[in-house]
C-alpha positions as CSV (number, residue, x, y, z in Angstrom):
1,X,0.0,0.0,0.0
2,X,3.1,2.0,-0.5
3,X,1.6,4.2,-3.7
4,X,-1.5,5.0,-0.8
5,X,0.5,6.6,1.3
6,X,0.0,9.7,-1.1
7,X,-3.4,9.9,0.4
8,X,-2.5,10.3,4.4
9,X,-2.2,14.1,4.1
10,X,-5.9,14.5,3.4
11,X,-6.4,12.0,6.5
12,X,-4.6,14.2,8.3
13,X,-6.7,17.4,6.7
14,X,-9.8,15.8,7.9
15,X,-8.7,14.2,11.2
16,X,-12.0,15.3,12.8
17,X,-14.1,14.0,11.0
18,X,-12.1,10.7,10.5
19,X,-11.8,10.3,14.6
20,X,-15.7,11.2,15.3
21,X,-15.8,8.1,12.8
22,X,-13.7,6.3,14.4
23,X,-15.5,7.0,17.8
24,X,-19.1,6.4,16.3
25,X,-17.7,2.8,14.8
26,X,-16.5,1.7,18.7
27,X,-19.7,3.2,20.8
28,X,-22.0,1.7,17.7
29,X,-20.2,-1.8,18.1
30,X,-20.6,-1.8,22.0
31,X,-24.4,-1.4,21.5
32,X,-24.2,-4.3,18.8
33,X,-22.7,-6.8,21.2
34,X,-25.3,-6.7,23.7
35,X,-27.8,-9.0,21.7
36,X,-25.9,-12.3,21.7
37,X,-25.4,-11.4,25.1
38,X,-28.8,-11.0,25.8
39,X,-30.1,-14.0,23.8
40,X,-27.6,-16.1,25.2
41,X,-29.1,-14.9,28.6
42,X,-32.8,-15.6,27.7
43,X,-32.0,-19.5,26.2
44,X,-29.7,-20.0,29.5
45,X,-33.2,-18.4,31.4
46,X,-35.5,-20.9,29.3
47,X,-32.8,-24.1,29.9
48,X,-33.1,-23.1,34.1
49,X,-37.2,-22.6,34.0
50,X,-37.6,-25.9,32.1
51,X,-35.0,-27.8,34.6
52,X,-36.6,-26.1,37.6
53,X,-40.1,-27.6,36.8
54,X,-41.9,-24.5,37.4
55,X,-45.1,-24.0,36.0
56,X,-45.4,-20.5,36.3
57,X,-44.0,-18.6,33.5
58,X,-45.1,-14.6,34.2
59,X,-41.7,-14.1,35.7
60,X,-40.1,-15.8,32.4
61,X,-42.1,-14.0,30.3
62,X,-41.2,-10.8,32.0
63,X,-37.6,-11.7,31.8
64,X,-38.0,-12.2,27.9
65,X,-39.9,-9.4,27.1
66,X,-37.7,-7.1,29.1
67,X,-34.6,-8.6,26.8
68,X,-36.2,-8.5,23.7
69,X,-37.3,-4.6,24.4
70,X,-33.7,-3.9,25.4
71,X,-32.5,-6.1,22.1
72,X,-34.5,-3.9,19.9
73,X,-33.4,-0.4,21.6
74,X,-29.7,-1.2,21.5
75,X,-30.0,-2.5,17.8
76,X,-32.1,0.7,16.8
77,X,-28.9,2.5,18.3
78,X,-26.7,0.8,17.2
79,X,-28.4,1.3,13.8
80,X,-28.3,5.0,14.2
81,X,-24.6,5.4,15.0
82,X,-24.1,3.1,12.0
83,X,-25.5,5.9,10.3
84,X,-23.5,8.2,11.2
85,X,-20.6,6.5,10.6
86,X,-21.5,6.5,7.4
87,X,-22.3,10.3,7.2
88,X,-18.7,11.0,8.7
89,X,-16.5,9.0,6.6
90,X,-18.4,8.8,3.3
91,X,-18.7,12.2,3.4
92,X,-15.1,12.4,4.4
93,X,-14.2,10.4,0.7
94,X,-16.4,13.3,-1.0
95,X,-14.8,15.5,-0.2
96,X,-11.1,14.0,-0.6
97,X,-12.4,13.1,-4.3
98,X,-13.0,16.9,-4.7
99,X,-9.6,17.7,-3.2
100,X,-7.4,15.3,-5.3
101,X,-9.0,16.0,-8.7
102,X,-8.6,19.5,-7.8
103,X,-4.9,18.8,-7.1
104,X,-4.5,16.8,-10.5
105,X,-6.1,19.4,-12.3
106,X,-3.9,22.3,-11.0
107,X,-0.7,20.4,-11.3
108,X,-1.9,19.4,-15.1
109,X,-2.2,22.7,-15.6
110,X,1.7,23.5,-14.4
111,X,2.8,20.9,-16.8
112,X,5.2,22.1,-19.3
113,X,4.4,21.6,-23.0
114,X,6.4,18.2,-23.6
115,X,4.2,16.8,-21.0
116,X,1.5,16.7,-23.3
117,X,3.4,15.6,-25.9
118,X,4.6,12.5,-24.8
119,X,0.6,11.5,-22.8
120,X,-2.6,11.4,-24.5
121,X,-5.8,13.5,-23.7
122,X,-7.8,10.3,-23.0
123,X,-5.4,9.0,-20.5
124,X,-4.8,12.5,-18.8
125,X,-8.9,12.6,-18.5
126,X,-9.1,8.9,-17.4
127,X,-6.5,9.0,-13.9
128,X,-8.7,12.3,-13.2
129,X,-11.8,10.4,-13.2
130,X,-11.6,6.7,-13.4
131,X,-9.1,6.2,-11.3
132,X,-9.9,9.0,-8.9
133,X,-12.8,7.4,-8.4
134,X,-11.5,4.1,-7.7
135,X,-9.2,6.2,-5.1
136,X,-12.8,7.6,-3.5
137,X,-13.5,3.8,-3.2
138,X,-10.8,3.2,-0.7
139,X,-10.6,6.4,1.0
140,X,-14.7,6.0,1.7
141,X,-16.0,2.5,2.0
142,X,-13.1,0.6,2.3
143,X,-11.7,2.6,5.0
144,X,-14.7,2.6,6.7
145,X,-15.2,-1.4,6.4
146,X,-11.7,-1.8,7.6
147,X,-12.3,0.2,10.9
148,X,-15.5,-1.4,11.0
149,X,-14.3,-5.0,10.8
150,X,-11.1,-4.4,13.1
151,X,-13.5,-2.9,15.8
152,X,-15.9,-5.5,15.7
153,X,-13.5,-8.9,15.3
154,X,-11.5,-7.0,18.4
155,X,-14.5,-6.5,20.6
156,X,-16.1,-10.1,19.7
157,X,-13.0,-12.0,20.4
158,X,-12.5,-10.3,23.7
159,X,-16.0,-11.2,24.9
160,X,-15.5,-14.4,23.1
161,X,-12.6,-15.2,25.1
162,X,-14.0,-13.8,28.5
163,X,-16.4,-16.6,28.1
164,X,-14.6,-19.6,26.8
165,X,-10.9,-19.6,25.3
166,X,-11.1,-23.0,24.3
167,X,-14.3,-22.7,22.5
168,X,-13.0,-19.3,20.7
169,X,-9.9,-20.9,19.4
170,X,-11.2,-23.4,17.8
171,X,-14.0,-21.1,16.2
172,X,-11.6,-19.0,14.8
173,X,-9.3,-21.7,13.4
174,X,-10.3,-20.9,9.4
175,X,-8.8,-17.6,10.3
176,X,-5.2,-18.1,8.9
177,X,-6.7,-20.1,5.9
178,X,-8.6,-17.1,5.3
179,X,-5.6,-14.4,5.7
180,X,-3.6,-16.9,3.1
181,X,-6.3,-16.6,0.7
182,X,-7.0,-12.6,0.8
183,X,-2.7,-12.4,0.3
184,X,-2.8,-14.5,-2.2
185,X,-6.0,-13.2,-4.4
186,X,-5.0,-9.5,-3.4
187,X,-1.8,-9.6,-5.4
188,X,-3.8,-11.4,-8.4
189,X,-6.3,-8.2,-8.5
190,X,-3.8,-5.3,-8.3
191,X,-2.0,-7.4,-11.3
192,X,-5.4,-7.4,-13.1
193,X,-7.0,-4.4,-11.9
194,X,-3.3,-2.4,-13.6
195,X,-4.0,-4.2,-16.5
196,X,-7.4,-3.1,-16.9
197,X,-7.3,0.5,-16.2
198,X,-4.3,0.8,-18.4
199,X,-6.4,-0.3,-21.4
200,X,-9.1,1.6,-20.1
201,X,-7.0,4.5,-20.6
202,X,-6.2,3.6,-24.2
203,X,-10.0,3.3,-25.3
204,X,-10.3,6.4,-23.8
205,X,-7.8,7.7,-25.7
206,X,-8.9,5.9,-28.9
207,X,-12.3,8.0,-28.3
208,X,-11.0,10.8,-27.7
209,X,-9.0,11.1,-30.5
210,X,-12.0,9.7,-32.8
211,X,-14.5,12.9,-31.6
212,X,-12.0,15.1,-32.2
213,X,-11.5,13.9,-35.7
214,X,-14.6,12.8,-36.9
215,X,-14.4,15.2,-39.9
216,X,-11.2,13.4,-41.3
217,X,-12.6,9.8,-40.4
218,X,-15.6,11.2,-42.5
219,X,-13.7,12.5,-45.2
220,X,-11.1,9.5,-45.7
221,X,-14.4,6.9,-45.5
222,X,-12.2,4.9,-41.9
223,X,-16.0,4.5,-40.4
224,X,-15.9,0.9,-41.1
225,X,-11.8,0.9,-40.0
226,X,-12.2,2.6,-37.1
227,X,-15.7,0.8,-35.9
228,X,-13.5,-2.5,-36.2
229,X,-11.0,-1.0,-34.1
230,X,-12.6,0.5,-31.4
231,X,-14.4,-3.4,-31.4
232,X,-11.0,-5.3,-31.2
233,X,-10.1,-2.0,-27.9
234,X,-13.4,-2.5,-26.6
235,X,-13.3,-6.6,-26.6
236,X,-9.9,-6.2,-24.9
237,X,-11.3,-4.3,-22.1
238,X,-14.0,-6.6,-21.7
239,X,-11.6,-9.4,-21.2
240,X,-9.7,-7.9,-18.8
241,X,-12.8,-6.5,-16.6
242,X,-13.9,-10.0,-16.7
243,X,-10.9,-11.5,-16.2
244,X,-10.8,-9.0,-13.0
245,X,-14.2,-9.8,-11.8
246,X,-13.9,-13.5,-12.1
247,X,-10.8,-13.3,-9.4
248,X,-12.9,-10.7,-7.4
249,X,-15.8,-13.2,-7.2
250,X,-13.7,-15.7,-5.2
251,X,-13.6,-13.6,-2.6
252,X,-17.4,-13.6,-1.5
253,X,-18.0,-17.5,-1.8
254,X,-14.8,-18.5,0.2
255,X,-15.6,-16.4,3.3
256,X,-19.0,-17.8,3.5
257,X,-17.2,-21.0,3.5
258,X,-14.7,-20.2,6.1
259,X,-17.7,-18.7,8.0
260,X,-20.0,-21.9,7.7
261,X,-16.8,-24.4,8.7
262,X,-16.3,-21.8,11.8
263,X,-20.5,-22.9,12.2
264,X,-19.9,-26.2,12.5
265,X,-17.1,-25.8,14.6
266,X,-19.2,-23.8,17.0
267,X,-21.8,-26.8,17.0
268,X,-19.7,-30.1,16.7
269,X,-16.9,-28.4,19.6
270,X,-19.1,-26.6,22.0
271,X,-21.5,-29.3,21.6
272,X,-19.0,-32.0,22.9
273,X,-18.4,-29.6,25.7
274,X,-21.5,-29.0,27.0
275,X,-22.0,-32.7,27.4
276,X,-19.0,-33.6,29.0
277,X,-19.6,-30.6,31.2
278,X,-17.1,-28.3,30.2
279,X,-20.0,-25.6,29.4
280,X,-22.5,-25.2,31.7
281,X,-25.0,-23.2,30.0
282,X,-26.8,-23.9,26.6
283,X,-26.8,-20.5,25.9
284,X,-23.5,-20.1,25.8
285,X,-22.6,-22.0,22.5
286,X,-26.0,-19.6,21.5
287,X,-23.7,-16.8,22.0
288,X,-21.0,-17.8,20.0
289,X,-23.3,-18.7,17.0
290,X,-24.7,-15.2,16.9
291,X,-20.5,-13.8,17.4
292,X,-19.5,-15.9,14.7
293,X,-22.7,-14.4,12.6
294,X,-22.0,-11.4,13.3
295,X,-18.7,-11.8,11.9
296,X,-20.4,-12.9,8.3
297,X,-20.6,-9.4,7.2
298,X,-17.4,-8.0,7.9
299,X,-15.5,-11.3,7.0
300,X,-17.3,-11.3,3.8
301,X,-17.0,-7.5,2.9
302,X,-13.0,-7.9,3.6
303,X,-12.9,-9.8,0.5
304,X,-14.6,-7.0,-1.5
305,X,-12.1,-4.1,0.9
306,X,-9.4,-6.0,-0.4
307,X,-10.2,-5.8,-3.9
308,X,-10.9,-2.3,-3.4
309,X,-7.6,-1.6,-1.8
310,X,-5.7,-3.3,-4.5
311,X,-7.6,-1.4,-7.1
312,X,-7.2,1.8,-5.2
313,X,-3.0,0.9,-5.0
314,X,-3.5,0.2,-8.9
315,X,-4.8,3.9,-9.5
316,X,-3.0,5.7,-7.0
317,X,0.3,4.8,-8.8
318,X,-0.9,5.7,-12.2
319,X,-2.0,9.1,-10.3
320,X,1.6,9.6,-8.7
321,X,3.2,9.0,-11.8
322,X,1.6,12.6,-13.1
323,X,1.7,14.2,-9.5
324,X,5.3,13.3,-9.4
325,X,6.1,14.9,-12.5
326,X,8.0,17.9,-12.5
327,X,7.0,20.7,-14.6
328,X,10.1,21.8,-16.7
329,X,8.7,25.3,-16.6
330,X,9.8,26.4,-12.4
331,X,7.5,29.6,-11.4
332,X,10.9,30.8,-9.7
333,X,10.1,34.7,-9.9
334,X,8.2,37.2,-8.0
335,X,8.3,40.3,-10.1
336,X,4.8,41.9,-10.8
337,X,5.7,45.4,-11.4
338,X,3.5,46.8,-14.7
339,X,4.8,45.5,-18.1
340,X,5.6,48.5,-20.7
341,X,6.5,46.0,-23.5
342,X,10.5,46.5,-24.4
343,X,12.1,42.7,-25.5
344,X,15.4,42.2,-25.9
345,X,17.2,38.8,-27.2
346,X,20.8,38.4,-26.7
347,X,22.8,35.3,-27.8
348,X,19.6,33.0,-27.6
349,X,20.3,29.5,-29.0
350,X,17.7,26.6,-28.3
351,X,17.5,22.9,-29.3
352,X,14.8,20.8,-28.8
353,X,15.8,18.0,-26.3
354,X,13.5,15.2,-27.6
355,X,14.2,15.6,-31.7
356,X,18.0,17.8,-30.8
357,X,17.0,20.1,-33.7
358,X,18.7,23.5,-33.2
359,X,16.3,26.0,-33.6
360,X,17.9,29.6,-32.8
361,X,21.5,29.9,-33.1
362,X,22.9,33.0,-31.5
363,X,19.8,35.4,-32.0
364,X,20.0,38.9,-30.6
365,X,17.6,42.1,-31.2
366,X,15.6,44.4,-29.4
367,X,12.7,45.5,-29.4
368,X,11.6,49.1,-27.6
369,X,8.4,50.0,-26.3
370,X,5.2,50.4,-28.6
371,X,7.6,49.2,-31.7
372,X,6.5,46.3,-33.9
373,X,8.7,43.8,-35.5
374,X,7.5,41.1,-37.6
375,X,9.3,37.7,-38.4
376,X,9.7,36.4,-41.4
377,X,11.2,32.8,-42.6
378,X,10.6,29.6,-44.4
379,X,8.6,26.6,-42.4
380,X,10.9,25.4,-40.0
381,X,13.4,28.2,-39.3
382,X,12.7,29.2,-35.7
383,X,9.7,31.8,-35.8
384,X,7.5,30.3,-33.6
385,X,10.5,29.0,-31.6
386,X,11.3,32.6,-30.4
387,X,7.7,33.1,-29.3
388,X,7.6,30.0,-27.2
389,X,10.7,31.2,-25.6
390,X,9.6,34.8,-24.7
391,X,6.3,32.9,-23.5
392,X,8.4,30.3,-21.3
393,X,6.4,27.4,-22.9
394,X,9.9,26.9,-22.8
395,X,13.4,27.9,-21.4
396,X,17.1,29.0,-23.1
397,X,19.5,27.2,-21.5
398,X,22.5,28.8,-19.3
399,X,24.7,32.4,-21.7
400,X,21.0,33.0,-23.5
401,X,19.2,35.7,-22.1
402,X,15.8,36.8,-22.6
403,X,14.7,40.6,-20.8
404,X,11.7,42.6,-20.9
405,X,11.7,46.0,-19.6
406,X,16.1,45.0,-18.7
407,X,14.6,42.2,-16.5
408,X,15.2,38.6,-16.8
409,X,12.0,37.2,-18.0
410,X,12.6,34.3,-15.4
411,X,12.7,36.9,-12.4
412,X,8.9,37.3,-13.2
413,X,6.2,36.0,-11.6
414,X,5.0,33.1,-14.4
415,X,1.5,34.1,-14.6
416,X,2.2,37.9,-14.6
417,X,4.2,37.5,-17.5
418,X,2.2,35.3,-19.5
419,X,-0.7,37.9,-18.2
420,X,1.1,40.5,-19.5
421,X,0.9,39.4,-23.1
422,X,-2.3,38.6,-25.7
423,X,-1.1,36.0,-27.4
424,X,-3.0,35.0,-31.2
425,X,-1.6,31.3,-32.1
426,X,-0.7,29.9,-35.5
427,X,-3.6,27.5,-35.0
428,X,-6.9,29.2,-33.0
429,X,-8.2,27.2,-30.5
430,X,-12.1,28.2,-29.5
431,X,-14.2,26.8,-26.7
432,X,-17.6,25.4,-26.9
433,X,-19.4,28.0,-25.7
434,X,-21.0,31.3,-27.5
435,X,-18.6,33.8,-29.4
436,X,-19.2,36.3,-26.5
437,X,-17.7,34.3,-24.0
438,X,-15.0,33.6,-26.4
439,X,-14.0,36.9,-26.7
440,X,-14.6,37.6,-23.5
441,X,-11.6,34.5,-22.8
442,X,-9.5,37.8,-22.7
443,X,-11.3,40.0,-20.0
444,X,-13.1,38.2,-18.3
445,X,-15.5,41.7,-17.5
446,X,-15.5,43.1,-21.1
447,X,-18.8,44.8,-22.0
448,X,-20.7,44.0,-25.0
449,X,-19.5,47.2,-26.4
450,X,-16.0,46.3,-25.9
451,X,-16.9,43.0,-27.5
452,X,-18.1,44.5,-30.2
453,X,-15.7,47.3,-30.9
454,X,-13.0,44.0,-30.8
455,X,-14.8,42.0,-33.5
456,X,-14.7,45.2,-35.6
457,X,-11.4,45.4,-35.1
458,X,-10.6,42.0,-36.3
459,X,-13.3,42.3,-39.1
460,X,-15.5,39.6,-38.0
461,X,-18.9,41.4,-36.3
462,X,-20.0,41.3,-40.0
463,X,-19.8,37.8,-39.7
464,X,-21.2,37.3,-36.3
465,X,-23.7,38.8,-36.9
466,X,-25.6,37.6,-39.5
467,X,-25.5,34.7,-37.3
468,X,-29.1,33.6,-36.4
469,X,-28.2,34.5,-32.8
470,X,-25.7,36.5,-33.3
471,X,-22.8,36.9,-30.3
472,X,-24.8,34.3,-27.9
473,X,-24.0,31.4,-31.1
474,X,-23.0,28.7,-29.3
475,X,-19.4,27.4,-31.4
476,X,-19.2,23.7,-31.5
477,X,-16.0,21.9,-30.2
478,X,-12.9,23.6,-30.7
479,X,-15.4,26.5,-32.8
480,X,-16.1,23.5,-35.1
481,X,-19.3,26.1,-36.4
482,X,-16.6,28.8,-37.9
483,X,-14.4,28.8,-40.5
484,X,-11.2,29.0,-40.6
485,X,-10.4,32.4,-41.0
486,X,-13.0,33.3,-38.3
487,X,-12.0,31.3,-36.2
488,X,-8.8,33.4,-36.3
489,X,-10.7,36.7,-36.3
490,X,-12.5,35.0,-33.5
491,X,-9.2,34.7,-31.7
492,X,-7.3,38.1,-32.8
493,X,-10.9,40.2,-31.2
494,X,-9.7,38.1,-28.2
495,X,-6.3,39.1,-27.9
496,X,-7.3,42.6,-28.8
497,X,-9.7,42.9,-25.9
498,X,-7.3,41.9,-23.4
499,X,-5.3,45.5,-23.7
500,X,-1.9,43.5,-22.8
501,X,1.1,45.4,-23.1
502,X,2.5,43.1,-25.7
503,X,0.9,41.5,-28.4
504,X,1.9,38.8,-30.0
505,X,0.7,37.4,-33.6
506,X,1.5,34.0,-35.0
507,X,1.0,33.4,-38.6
508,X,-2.5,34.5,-37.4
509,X,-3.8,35.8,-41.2
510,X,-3.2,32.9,-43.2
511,X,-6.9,31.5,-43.2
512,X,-7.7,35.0,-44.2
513,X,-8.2,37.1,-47.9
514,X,-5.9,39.4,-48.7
515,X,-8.4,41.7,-48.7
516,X,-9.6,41.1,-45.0
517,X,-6.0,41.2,-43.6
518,X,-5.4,44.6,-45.5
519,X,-9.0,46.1,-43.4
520,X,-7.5,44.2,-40.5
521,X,-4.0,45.6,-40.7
522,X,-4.9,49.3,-41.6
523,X,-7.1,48.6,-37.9
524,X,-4.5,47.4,-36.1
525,X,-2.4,50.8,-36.9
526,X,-3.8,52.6,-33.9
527,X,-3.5,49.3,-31.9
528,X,0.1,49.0,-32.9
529,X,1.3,52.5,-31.9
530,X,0.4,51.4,-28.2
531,X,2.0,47.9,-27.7
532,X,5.3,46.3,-28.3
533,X,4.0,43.9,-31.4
534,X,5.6,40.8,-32.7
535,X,4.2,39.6,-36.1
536,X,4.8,36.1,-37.3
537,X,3.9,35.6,-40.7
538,X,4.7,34.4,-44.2
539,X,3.2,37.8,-45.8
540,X,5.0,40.5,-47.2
541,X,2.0,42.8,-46.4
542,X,1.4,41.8,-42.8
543,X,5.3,42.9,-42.5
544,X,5.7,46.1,-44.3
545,X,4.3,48.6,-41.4
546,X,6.4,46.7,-39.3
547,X,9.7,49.0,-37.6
548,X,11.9,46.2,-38.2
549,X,11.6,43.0,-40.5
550,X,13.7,39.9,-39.1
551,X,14.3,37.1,-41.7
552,X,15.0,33.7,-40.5
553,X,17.0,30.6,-42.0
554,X,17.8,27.4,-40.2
555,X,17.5,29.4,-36.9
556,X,19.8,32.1,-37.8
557,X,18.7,35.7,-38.8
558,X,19.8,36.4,-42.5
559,X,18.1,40.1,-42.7
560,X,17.0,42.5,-40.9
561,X,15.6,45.9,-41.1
562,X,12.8,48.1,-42.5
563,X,10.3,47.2,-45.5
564,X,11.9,50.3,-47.6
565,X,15.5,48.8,-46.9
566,X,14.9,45.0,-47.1
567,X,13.1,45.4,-50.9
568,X,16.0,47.2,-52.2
569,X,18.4,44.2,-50.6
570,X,18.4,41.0,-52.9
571,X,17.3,37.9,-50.3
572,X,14.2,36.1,-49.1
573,X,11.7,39.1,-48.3
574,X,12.8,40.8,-52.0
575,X,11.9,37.8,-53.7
576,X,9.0,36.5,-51.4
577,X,7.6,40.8,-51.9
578,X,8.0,40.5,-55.5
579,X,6.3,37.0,-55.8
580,X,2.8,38.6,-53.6
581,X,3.0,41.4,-55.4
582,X,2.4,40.1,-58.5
583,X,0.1,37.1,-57.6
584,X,-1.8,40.3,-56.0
585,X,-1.8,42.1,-59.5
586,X,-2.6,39.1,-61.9
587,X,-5.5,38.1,-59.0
């Protein structure tokens, strides 16, 4: 239960509750024992009246009536604290559920980028829920069964024993059979139980990945493919849950067993004494009948604890293996003073440690406040590289440095410097909810006129609205509903709104007419003279208002400068200026 031991800080968190539990199990187990001891007293009662010869039976009747009153008041409490046992410690795994997805969800979220390379949505969604859940299982009922069926076994053997050693020994004799059994079919479950939730990830995955491209499944006719597929993932997961349930389903049959031979035991033994006079009382061997039944429950729920236990150490370590993950990205910084928007790059090399492609070599510029410079290269040469970096999605390594405003972009607070910057990506990603609150993904308590005044900025309110309703259109996954060069209108209104210091653009036009970029550009002029803009883009006319032009190859920068000094300079943005120019002319 090593992986478990994860959990003991939110028994700690909750010790209250877990102790009144605790408590409420012991008091409600003290009231439970008091009926074989009472209907071992009213057989013993019955066994002296019919030796006496008595033929009045008021008193007897009194006697029995007076025990079966009491029998029925300390089972009703004993009932009642059951109850709230219940309320305390299910309650307890509620809330412990909330805490630790919660806690998955927030350290998913500190992840660095190559996290979510390597792991698939479907299993990152699956250990937040399925296995969670199975963590709930053990935290909840199985703890609470546990307690339960230590408290009880405790207090019956001791009044057991207080009776009749001999007797109790041999009652309990199927007890180490038992232990052997649970040790043996507990490592057989954790085995299978792994087994199955790791598949269960990977159809998870599988469907995932399926929703998200129905359009190309549609398109490249893989219905029939995939169907088959998701059959051969699905008839895998059957076999393993049954597989699972087959070895779980030992468990209940073999304590009944081992409760049944304890029966017998009770019978054949304490019948032998009582006749050779070893027991004096009838209702003794009563007693121990109703001990040993009241052991039936918690000996057969140990079998279904353990299975829970095993399932819960199964999930638990796929859990840790995420919570245990460091992000790359370290929050090390505690700067918040206000942004004003100058960049500066100075020797920045970076290669990618999982394909070692160098990306930047030696890059250095600046950028001063309210300037914009646009980037310019071939696919592959290190644009979006350099807005990852000033981002932190990832980090230069030691001689690169990376300042804003002549501090150390790592001296900042993490979320104050991504806050600090509206950010349009190469490929727009929209929620499933209405344009509005799309937009509104930038400031959070942006008016509809500042909405508005956005999309008209990014010359899509034309678009919106002759929408059937309008702003409140409710975008389909990933703003499935829109094209794709609304989407990225969509997505530069949303930047816009944000009024960050520093606006970044990647490639964010190319879905768009020429046209449209040229009313988009000419709008962004204002917007432009009041932030520190980088452009990414493959267009000669997204770059020519631009301060400076960079132009990258193979991570290097081969020119740099103005529009007016680049086009009279023979290179890349000459030739890539002449090529749009005419393409525009002959359109």
């Amino acid at each position: 239960m090593k992986e478990l031991r994860y959990l003991n800080k939110y028994f700690a968190k909750y010790k209250y509750r877990f102790l009144f539990g605790i408590i409420i199990t012991i008091v409600a187990q003290i009231f439970a024992l008091y009926t074989p001891e009472l209907v071992g007293k009213s057989i013993s009662s019955i066994e002296t009246f019919l030796k006496s010869g008595n033929k009045d039976t008021s008193l007897l009747k009194k006697e029995l009536l007076e025990n079966i009153a009491l029998i029925f008041v300390f089972t009703l409490i004993a009932g009642l604290l059951t109850f709230f046992m219940r309320q305390a410690l299910i309650v307890m795994s509620r809330y412990v559920e909330f805490d630790l997805k919660n806690e998955i969800f927030n350290h998913y979220q500190n992840l660095s980028q190559n996290f979510y390379k390597k792991n698939r949505t479907g299993d990152l969604m699956n250990r937040i829920s399925e296995d969670v859940g199975k963590v709930r299982m053990y935290v909840g009922p199985a703890v609470m069964y546990t307690i339960n069926t230590v408290i009880r076994f405790a207090a019956i053997i001791i009044s057991m024993s207080a009776i009749n050693v001999k007797l109790t020994i041999y009652s309990l004799l199927p007890l180490p059979i038992l232990s052997y059994s649970i040790f043996i079919l507990s490592k057989k479950i954790n085995k299978k139980s792994t087994e199955y939730q790791q598949n269960l990830s990977t159809l998870s995955s599988f469907t995932q990945e399926f929703f998200s491209g129905i359009r190309i499944i549609k398109a490249y006719a893989l219905e029939n493919d995939r169907n088959n597929y998701f059959t051969k993932l699905s008839q895998i997961s059957k076999k393993k849950n049954l597989s699972l349930a087959k070895t779980q389903a030992l468990f209940g049959p073999l304590m009944v067993l081992l409760i049944g031979l304890s029966y017998l035991i009770v019978i054949y033994v304490g019948g032998q004494m009582y006749v050779k006079g070893e027991i004096k009382d009838i209702g003794i061997i009563a007693k121990f009948l109703l001990y040993i039944g009241m052991l039936v429950w918690p000996v057969a729920s140990f079998g279904w604890v353990s299975s829970l236990v095993q399932e819960a150490e199964a999930s638990q370590k796929r859990i840790n293996e995420f919570l245990l993950e460091e992000p790359e990205i370290q929050n090390t910084g505690n700067i918040k003073t206000d942004i004003e928007g100058k960049i500066t790059f100075k020797n920045v090399s970076y290669t990618y440690e999982d394909t070692n492609i160098q990306a930047l070599k030696n890059i250095n510029f600046t950028i001063e406040k309210g300037e914009t410079i646009a980037i310019m290269g071939k696919t592959g040469s290190g644009k979006s590289t350099i807005l990852s970096l000033l981002c932190r999605i990832h980090d230069v390594k030691e001689k690169s440095e990376i300042k804003i405003d002549n501090y150390n972009i790592t001296s900042y607070d993490l979320f104050h410097l991504r806050n600090s910057m509206s950010i349009v990506p190469q490929d727009p990603f929209l929620f499933s909810d209405s344009i509005k609150n799309n937009i509104k993904f930038g400031k959070e308590n942006a008016t509809d006129e500042e909405i508005i005044s956005a999309a008209k900025m990014a010359v899509v309110d034309s678009n919106i609205q002759s929408f059937h309703n309008k702003y409140d259109t409710i975008l389909g996954e990933r703003g499935i509903t829109l094209s794709g060069g609304q989407k990225q209108r969509v997505s530069i209104a949303r930047a816009i709104i944000k009024e960050a210091p520093i606006l970044i653009l990647d490639d964010c036009l190319s879905a768009v007419d020429t046209e449209t970029e040229e009313k988009i550009i000419n709008n962004f002029k204002t917007l432009f003279n009041k932030k520190t803009t980088i452009i990414v883009t493959h267009r000669a006319s997204a770059a020519k208002n631009a301060n400076k032009i960079i132009v990258l190859d193979s991570g290097e920068i081969v020119q740099q400068g103005t529009h007016n000094q680049l086009v009279t300079q023979e290179g890349f943005y000459k030739d890539l200026y002449l090529k749009q120019l005419s393409e525009k002319e002959n359109a």
